[in-house]
FIVOMI-863612 format. One record per residue (C-alpha): residue number from 0; x, y, z. Coordinates in nm, 4 decimals. Example, Ala and Ser with C-alpha at 12.3 -4.5 7.8 and 13.67 -1.06 7.14 Angstrom:
<nodes>
k;c1;c2;c3
0;1.2300;-0.4500;0.7800
1;1.3670;-0.1060;0.7140
</nodes>
This chain:
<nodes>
k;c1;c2;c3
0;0.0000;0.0000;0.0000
1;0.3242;0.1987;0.1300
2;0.4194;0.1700;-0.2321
3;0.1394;0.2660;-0.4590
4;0.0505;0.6019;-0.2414
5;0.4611;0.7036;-0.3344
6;0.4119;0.6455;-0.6545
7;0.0876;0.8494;-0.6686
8;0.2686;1.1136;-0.4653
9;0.5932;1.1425;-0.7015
10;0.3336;1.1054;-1.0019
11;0.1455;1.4580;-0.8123
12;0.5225;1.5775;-0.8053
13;0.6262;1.4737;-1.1940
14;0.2890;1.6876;-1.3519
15;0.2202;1.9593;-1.1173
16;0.5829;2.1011;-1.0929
17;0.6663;1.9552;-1.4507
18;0.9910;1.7907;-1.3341
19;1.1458;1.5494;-1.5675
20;0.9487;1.2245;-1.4483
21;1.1613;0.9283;-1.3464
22;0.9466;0.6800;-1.4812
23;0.6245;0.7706;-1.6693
24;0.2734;0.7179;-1.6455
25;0.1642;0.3949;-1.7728
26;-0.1054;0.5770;-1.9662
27;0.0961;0.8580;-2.1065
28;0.3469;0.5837;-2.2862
29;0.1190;0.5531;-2.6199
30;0.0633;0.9378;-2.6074
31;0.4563;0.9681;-2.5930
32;0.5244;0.6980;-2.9304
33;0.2614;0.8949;-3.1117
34;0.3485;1.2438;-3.0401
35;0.6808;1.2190;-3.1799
36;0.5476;1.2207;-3.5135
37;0.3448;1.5378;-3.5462
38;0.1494;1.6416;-3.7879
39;0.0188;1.9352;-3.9775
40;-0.3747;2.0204;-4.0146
41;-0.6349;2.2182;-4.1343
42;-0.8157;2.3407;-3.7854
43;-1.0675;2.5924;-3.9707
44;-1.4057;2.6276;-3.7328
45;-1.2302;2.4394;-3.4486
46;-0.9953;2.5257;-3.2193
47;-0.7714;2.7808;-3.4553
48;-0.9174;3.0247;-3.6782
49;-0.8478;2.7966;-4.0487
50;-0.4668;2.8589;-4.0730
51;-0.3000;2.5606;-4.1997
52;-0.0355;2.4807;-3.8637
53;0.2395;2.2467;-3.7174
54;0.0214;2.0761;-3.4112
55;0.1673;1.8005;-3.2381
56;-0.0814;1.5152;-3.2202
57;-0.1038;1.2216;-2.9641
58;-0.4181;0.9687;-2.8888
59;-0.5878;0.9367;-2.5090
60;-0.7348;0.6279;-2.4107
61;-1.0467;0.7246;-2.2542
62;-1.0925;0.4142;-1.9884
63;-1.4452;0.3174;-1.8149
64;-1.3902;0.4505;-1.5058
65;-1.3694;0.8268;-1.6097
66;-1.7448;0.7976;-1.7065
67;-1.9616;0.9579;-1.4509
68;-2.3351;0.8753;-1.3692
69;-2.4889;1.0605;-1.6743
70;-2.2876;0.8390;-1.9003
71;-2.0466;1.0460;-1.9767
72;-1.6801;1.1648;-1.9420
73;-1.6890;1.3478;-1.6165
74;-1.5103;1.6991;-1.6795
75;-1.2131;1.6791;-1.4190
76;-1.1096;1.3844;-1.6448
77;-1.0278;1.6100;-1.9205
78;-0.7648;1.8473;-1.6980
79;-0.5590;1.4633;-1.7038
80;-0.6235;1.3964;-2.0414
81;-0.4165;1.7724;-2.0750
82;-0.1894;1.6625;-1.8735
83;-0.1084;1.3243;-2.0751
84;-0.0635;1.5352;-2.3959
85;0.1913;1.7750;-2.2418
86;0.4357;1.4595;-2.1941
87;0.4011;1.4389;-2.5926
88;0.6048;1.7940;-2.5899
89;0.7727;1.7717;-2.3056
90;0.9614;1.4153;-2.2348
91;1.0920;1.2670;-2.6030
92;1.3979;1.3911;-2.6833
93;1.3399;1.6678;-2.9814
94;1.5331;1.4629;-3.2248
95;1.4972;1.6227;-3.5674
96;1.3010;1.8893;-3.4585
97;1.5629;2.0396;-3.2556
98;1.6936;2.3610;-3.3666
99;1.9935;2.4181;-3.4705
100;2.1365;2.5323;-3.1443
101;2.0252;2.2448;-2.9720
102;2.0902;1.9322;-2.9710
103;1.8747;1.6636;-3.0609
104;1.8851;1.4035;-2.7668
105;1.7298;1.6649;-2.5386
106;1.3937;1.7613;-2.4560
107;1.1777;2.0235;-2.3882
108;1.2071;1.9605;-2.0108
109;1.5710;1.9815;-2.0211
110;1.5981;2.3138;-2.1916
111;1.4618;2.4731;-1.8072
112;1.7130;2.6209;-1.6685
113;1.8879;2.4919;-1.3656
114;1.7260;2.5457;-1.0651
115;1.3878;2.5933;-1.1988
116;1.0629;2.4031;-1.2039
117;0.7101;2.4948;-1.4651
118;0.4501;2.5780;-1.2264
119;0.0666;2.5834;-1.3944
120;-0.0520;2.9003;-1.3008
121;-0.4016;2.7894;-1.5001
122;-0.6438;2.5999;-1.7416
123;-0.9546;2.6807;-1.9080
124;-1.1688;2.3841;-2.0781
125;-1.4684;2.4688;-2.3316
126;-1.6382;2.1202;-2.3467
127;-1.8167;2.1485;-2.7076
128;-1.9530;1.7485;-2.7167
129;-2.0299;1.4775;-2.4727
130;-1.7278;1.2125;-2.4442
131;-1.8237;0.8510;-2.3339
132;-1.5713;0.5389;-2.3705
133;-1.7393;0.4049;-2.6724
134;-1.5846;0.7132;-2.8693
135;-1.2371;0.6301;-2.7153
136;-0.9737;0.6413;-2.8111
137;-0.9292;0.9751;-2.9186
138;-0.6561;1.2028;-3.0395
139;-0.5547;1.5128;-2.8710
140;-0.3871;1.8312;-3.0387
141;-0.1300;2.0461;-2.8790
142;0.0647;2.3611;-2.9880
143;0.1829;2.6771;-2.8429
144;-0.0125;2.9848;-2.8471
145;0.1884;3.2432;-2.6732
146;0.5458;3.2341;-2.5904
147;0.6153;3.5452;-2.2879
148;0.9693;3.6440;-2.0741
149;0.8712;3.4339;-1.8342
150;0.5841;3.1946;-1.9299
151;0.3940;3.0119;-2.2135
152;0.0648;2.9310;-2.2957
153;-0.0581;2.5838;-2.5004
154;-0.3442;2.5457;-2.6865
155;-0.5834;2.1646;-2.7282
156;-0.7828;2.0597;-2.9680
157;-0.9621;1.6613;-2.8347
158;-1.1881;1.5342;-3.0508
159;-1.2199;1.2447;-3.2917
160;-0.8971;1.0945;-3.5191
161;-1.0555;1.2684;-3.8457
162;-1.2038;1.5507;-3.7117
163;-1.5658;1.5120;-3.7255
164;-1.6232;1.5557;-3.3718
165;-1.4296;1.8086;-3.1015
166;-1.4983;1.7163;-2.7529
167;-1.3238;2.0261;-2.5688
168;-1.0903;2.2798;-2.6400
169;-0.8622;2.4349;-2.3889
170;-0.5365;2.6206;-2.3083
171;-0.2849;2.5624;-2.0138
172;-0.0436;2.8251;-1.9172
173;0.3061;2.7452;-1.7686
174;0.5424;3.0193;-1.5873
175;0.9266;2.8879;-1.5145
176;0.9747;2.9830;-1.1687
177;1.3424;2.9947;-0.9230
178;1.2845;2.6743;-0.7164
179;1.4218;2.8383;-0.4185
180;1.2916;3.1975;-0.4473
181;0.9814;3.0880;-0.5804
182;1.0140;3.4118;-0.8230
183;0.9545;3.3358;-1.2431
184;1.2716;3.3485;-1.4264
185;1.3271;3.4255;-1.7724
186;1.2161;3.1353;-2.0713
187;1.6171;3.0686;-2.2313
188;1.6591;3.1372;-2.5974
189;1.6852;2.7736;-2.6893
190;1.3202;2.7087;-2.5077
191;1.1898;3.0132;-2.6768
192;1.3503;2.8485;-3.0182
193;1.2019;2.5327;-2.9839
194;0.8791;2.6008;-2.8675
195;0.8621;2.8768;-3.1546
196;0.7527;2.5359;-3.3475
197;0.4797;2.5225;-3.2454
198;0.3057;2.8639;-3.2641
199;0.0211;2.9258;-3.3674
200;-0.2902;3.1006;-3.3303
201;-0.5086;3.0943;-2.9855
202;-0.8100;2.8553;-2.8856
203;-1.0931;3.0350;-3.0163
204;-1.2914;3.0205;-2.7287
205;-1.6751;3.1379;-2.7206
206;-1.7054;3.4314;-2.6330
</nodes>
């Protein structure tokens, strides 16, 4: 028992404070093989405004238990299925799709600077359709919407592999803070290069 409450501890530790995870998530492994690969789509009436853009693109497994009693995925579910698509940025080394300043065997989590730690300083989730586990799996869309001194925001897109269907839409954002002060610290230039990737436009939320 001893055990499995660590390892739900250090998991608490790995997301929240977006420290490089010693071992990860069972359930984030697919997420991880997929998101290498990337992709670039049309987004026109979803979660962009119709600009053709890099996303990187990664599928959840929706399981049983993250139905609720209306049949349904509850909505706290979807803040995790967030947090599974951030280890398809953050955690596989960037490979190919380093810049040219960095090199390729690292990733995005160890271009932080020493002695810092990504704090999420907040969400917000537009749920557009109803998600139960018949319509699992499904694939999840991340890029980068805004790219600050000291933080970043990320844009979602989940919905169904061709499209059809958008579930929710949402946008995390992520200051770098000093781990002993507590105080943000400046994004370094080869973050800023590498997440530059990714840009695109924001989540076009409802008004």
């Amino acid at each position: 028992m001893g055990r499995i409450q660590l390892t739900r501890f250090q998991k608490y530790l790995d997301i929240k404070i977006l420290r490089r995870p010693s071992k990860l998530p069972e359930r984030s492994q697919p997420a991880l093989r997929s998101g290498l690969k990337g992709s670039v789509v049309t987004s026109r009436g979803v979660g962009w405004t119709g600009i053709v853009k890099r996303m990187l693109e990664t599928s959840i497994t929706v399981r049983w238990g993250d139905m609720d009693s209306y049949g349904h995925v509850n909505n706290v579910f979807f803040v995790r299925y967030l947090e599974d698509t951030r280890f398809a940025l953050f955690t596989p080394p960037l490979g190919e799709r380093a810049p040219a300043d960095v090199p390729g065997e690292l990733s995005v989590f160890d271009l932080f600077p020493d002695g810092s730690n990504g704090l999420m300083a907040g969400h917000r989730i537009e749920y557009r359709l109803p998600l139960s586990y018949e319509d699992g799996p499904i694939a999840s869309r991340l890029w980068i919407t805004r790219i600050g001194t000291t933080s970043f925001e990320l844009g979602y897109e989940l919905g169904s592999a061709d499209r059809s269907r958008v579930y929710a839409i949402a946008s995390t954002t992520l200051v770098l803070v000093n781990t002993e002060s507590g105080r943000p610290v400046e994004l370094p230039q080869r973050l800023r290069d590498t997440l530059a990737q990714w840009l695109g436009e924001p989540v076009a939320f409802r008004a």
